[in-house]
ZADO-5499 format. One record per residue: x, y, z of N, C-alpha, C in turn; residue in three letters. Coordinates in steps of 0.1 Angstrom, whole numbers, padded with zeros to 4 digits, always signed. Layout:
REM ZADO-5499
XYZXYZXYZala...
//
This chain:
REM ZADO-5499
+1015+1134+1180+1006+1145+1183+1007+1149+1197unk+1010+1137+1206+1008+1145+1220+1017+1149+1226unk+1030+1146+1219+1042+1152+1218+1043+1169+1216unk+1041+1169+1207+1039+1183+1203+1027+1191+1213unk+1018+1183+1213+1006+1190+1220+1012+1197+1235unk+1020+1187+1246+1028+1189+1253+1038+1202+1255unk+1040+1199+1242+1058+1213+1245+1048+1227+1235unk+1039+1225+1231+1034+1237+1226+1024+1245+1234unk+1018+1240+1239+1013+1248+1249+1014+1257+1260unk+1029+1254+1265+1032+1264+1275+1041+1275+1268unk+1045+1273+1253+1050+1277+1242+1038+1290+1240unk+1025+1287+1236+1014+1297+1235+1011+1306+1246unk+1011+1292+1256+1012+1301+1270+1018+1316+1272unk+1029+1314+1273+1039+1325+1270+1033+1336+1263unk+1032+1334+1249+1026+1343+1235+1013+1352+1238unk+1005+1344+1249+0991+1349+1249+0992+1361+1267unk+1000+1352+1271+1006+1363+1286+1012+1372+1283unk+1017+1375+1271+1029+1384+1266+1018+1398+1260unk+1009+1391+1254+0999+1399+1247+0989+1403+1256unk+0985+1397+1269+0973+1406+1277+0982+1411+1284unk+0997+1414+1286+1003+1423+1290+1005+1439+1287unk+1003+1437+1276+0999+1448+1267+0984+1451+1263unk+0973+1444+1269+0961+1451+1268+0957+1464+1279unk+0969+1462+1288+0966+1478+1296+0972+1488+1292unk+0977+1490+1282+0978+1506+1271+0966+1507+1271unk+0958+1497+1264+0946+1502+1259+0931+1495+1263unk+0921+1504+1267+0910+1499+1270+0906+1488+1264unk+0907+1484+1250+0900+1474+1243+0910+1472+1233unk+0905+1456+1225+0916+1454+1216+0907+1460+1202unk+0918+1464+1194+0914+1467+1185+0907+1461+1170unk+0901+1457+1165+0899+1450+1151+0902+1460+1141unk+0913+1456+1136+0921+1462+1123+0937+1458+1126unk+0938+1463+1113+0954+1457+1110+0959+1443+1113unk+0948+1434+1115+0948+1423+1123+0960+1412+1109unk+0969+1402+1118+0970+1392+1107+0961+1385+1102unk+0959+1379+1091+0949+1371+1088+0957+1355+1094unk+0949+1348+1094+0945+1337+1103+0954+1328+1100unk+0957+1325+1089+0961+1316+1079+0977+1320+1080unk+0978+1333+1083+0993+1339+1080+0999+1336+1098unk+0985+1341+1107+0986+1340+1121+0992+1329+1123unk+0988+1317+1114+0990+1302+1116+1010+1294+1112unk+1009+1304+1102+1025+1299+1102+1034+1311+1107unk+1031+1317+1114+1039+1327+1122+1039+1316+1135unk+1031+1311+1137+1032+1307+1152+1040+1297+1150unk+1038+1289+1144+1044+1278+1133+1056+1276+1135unk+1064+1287+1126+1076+1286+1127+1088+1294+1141unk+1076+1300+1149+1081+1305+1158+1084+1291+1174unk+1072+1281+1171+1078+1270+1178+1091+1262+1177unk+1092+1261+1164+1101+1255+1157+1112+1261+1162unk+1115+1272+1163+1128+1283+1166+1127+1282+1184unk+1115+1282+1184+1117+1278+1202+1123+1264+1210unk+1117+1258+1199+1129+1244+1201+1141+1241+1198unk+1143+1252+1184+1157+1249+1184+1168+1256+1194unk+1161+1273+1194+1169+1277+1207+1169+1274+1225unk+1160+1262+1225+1158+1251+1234+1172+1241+1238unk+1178+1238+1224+1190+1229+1222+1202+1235+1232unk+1211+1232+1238+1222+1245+1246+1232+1245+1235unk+1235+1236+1227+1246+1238+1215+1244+1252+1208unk+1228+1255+1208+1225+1266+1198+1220+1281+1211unk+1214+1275+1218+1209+1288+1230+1223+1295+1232unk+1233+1287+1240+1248+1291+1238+1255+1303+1231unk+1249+1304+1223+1253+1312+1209+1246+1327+1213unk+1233+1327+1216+1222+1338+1214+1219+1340+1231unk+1218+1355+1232+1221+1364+1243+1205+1364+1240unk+1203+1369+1255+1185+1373+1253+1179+1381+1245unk+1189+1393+1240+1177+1405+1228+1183+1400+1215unk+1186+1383+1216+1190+1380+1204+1182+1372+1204unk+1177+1366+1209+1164+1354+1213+1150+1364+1210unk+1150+1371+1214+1138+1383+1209+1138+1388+1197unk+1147+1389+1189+1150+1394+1175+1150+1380+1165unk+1150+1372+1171+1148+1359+1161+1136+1358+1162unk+1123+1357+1171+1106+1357+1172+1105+1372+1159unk+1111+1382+1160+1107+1396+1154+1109+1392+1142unk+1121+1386+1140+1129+1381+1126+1117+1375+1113unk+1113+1367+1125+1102+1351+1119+1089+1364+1115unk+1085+1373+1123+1071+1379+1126+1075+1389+1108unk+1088+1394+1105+1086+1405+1096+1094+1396+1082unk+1097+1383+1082+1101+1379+1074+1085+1368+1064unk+1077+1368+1074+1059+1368+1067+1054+1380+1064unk+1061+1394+1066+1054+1406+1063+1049+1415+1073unk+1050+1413+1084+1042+1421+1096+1055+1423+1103unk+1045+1431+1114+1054+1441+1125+1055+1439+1132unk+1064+1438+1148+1058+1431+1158+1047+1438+1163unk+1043+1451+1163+1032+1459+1165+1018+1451+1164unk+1018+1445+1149+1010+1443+1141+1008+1428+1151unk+1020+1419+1155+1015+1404+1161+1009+1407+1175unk+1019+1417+1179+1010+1422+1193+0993+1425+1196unk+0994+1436+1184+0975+1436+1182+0970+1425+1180unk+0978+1416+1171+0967+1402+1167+0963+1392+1179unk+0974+1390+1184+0971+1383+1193+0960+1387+1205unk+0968+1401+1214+0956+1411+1221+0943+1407+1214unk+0944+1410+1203+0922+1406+1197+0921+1396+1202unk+0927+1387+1198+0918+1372+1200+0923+1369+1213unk+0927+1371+1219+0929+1368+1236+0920+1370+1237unk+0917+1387+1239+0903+1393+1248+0896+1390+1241unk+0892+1393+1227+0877+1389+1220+0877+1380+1216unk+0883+1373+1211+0882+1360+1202+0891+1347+1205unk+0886+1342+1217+0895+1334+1223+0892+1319+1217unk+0880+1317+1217+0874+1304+1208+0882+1303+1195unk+0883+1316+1186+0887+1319+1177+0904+1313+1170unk+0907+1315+1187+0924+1312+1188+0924+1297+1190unk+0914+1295+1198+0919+1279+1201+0921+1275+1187unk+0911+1275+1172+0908+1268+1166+0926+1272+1158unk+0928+1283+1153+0943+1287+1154+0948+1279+1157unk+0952+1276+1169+0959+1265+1179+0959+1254+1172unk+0947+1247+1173+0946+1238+1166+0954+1233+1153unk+0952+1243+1139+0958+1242+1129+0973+1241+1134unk+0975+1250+1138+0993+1253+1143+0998+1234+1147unk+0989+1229+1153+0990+1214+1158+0990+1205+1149unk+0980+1205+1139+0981+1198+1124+0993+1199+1116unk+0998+1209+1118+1014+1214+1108+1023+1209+1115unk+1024+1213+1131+1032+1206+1134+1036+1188+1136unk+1024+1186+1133+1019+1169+1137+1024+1163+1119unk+1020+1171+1109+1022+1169+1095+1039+1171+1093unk+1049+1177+1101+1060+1176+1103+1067+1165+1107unk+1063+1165+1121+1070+1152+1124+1064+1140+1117unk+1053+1140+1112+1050+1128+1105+1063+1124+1096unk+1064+1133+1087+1075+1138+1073+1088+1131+1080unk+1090+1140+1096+1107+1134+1101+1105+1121+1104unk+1096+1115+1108+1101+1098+1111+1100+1087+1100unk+1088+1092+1088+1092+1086+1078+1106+1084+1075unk+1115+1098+1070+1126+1099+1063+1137+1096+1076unk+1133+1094+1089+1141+1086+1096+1140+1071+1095unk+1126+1065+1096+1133+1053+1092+1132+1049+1080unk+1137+1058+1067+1143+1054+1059+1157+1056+1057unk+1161+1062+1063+1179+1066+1070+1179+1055+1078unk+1170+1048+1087+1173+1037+1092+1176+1026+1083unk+1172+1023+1076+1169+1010+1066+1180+1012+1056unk+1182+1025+1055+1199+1026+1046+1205+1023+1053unk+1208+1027+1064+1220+1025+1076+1220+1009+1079unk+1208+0998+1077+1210+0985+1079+1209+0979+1066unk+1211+0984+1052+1214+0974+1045+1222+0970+1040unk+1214+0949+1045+1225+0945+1041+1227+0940+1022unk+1219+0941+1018+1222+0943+1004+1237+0938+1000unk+1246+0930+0992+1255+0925+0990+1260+0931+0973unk+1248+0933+0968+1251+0935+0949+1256+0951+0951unk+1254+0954+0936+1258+0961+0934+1245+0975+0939unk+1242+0985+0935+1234+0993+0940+1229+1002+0928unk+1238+1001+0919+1231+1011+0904+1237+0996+0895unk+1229+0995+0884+1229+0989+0876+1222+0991+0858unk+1230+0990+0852+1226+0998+0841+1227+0989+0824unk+1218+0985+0819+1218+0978+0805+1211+0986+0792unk+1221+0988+0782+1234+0980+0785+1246+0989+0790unk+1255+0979+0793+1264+0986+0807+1275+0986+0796unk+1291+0990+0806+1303+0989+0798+1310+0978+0795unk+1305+0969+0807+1313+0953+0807+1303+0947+0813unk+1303+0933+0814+1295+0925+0815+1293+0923+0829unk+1302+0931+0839+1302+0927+0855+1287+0934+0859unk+1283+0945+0854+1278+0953+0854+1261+0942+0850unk+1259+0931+0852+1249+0927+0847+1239+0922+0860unk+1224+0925+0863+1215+0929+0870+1211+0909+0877unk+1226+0905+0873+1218+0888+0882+1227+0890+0899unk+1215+0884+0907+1221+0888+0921+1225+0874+0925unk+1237+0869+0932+1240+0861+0938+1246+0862+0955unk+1237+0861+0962+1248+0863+0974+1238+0855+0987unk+1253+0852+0995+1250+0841+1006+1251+0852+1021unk+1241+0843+1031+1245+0849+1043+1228+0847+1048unk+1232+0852+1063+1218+0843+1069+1207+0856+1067unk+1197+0850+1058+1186+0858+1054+1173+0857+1056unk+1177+0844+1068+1162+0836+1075+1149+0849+1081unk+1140+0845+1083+1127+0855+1082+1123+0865+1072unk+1119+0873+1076+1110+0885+1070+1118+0899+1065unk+1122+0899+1054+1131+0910+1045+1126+0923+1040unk+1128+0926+1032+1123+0937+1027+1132+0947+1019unk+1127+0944+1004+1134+0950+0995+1131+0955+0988unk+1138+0970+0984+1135+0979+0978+1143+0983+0967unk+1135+0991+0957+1146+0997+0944+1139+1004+0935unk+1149+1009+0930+1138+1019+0919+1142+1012+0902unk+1135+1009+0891+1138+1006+0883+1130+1011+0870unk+1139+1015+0857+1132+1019+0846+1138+1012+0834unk+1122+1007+0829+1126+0995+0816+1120+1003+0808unk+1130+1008+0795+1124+1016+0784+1115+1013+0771unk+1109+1010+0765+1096+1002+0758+1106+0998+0746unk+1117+1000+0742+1127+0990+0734+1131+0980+0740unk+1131+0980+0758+1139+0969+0759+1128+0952+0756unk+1138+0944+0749+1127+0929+0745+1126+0920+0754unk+1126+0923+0766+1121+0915+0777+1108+0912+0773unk+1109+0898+0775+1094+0895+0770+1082+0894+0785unk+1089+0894+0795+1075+0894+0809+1089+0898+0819unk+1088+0914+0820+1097+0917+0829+1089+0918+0843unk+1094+0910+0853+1089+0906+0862+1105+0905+0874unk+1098+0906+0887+1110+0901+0896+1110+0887+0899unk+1125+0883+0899+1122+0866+0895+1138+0864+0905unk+1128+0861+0914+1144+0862+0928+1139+0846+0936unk+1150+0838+0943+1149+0829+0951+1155+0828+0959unk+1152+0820+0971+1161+0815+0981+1165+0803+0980unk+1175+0799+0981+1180+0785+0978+1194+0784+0992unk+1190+0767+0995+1202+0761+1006+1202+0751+1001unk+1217+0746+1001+1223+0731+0999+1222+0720+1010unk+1213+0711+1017+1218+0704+1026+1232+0694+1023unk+1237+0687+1033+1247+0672+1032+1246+0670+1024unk+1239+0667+1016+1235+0658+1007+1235+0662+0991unk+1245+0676+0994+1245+0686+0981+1231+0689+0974unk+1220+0685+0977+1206+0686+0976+1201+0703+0978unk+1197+0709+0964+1197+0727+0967+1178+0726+0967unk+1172+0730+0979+1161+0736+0981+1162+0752+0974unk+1152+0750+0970+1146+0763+0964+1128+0770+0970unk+1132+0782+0976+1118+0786+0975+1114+0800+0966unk+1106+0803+0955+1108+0813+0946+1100+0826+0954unk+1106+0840+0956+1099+0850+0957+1084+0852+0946unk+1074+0859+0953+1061+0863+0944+1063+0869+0936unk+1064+0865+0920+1068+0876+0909+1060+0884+0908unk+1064+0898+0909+1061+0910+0907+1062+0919+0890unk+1048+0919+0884+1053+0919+0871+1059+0936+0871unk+1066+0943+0861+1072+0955+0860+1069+0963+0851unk+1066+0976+0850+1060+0985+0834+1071+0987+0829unk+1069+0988+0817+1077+0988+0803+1076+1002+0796unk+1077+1013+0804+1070+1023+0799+1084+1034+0801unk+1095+1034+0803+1104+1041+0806+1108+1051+0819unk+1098+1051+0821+1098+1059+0839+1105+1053+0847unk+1104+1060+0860+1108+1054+0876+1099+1053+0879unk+1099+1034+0886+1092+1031+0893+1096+1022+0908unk+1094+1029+0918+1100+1021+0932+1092+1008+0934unk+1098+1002+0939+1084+0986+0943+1099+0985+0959unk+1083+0982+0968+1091+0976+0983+1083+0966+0978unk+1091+0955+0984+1086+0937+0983+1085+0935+0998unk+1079+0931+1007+1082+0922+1016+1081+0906+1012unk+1092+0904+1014+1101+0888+1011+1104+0878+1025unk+1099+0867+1021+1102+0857+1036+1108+0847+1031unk+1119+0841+1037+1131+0837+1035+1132+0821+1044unk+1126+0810+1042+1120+0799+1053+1134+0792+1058unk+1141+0790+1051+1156+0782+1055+1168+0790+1065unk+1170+0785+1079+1176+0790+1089+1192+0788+1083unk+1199+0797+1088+1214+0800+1087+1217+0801+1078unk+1230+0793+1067+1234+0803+1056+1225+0796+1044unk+1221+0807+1034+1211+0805+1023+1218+0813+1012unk+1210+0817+1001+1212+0825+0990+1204+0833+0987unk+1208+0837+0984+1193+0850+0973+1200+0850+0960unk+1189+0844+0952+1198+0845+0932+1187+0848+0927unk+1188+0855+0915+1181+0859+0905+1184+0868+0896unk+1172+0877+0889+1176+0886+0881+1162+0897+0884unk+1162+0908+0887+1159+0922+0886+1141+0918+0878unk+1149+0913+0862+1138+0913+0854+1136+0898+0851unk+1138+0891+0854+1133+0873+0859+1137+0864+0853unk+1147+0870+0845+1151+0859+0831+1167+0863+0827unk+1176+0856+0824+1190+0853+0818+1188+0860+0809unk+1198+0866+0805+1202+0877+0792+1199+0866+0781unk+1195+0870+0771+1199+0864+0758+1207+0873+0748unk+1220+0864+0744+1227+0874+0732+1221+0878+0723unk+1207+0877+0713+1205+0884+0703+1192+0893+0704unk+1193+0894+0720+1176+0906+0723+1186+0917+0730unk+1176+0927+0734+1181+0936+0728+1177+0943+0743unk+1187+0953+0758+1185+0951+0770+1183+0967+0771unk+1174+0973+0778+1176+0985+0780+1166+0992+0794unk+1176+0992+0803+1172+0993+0821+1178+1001+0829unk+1173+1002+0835+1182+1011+0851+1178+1005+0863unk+1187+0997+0874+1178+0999+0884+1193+1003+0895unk+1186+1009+0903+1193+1020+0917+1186+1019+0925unk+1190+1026+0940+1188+1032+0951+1182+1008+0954unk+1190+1003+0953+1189+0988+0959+1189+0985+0975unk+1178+0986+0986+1178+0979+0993+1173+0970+0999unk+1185+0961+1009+1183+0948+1016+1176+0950+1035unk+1170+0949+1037+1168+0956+1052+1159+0945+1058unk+1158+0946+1074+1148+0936+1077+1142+0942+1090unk+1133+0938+1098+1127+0950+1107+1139+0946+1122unk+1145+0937+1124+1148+0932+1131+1157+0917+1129unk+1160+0916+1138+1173+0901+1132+1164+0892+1140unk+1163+0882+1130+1154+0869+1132+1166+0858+1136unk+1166+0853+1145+1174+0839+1158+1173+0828+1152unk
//
């Protein structure tokens, strides 16, 4: 928020200087033709947005100054109005309705704050794709074409601390899993060929045919190399039941590398 609050205000700045520049045509601002508030609100909107992008020099580069002016005109008649029509609106609420604008202002700050919220979510989830380490496969599907294709995870590598795993999975109400649940472990062998085991919190699963995502955070107690084994739905195939699943979008990620 105070990000934006920052680079938008000398952004309005601008907008509101540009419009009592034009209150000396006329003795007074006019009420009529006015935008409505709400429309006032994403005109401004998307006109910061364009101010930052032709901010970038990869893109300013491109656009000559009455081409920089035609892109604000662009934004103002592709909501339906004139620039006539943003000139008067603004003029009103400078001179008469300046309280009016702040609160304007304000919304324009919420959208923009409800944006970037949106971009760092779906950054760090481009983060967490970009770090996982995930070893299996990533779509998995029963029943499959061959048997490689089957949803038990086995894989080694140092998985010590605080994990975090994600996926999307759909069990269709034929399949006979009898308690489909996540049924994952960590296991190390000491010297002594002796396999410690500690079991992840099973997570039971709906049986109802949909998508459903589940993030686990998982803690992993055994330092250096370990395993992670199990199965998706918590239990070994049996040859005469009857399997019917999807699971995708599989990841392994951790907030940081644990020493």
């Amino acid at each position: 928020m105070s990000s934006v609050r920052r680079h938008i205000i000398p952004f309005l700045l601008v907008i509101l200087i540009a419009a009592a520049s034009c209150a000396g045509r006329r003795s007074k601002a006019e009420h009529k033709d006015l935008i409505p508030p709400a429309d006032l609100t994403s005109i401004l909107t998307d006109s910061y947005l364009a101010d930052g992008l032709l901010g970038i020099p990869e893109v300013r580069y491109k656009f000559n100054e009455s081409d920089t002016l035609q892109c604000y005109i662009d934004i103002i008649e592709k909501h339906g109005y004139t620039k006539d029509e943003m000139e008067r609106t603004m003029r009103y609420y400078f001179i008469r309705k300046p309280k009016r604008l702040v609160k304007i202002y304000d919304k324009v700050l919420g959208k923009l704050s409800e944006m970037e919220s949106i971009a760092d979510k779906d950054l760090l989830t481009f983060d967490s794709r970009s770090l996982n380490i995930w070893q299996g496969e990533r779509f998995y599907h029963l029943p499959g074409p061959d048997s490689a294709n089957i949803p038990w995870v086995d894989m080694q590598g140092s998985f010590f601390g605080t994990l975090y795993l994600s996926f999307t999975i759909i069990i269709y109400p034929d399949d006979q899993t009898a308690d489909p649940h996540v049924g994952f472990w960590f296991s190390q062998t000491d010297s002594g060929a002796i396999e410690k085991r500690t079991a992840i919190t099973p997570v039971r699963l709906l049986k109802d045919g949909r998508p459903h995502t589940y993030t686990l955070t998982i803690k992993n107690p055994y330092r250096g190399e370990s395993r992670l084994r199990g199965w998706f739905t918590g239990e070994a195939l049996a040859p005469d039941l009857i399997y019917h699943q999807c699971i995708n979008n599989v990841v392994l990620s951790r907030s940081k590398i644990s020493k």
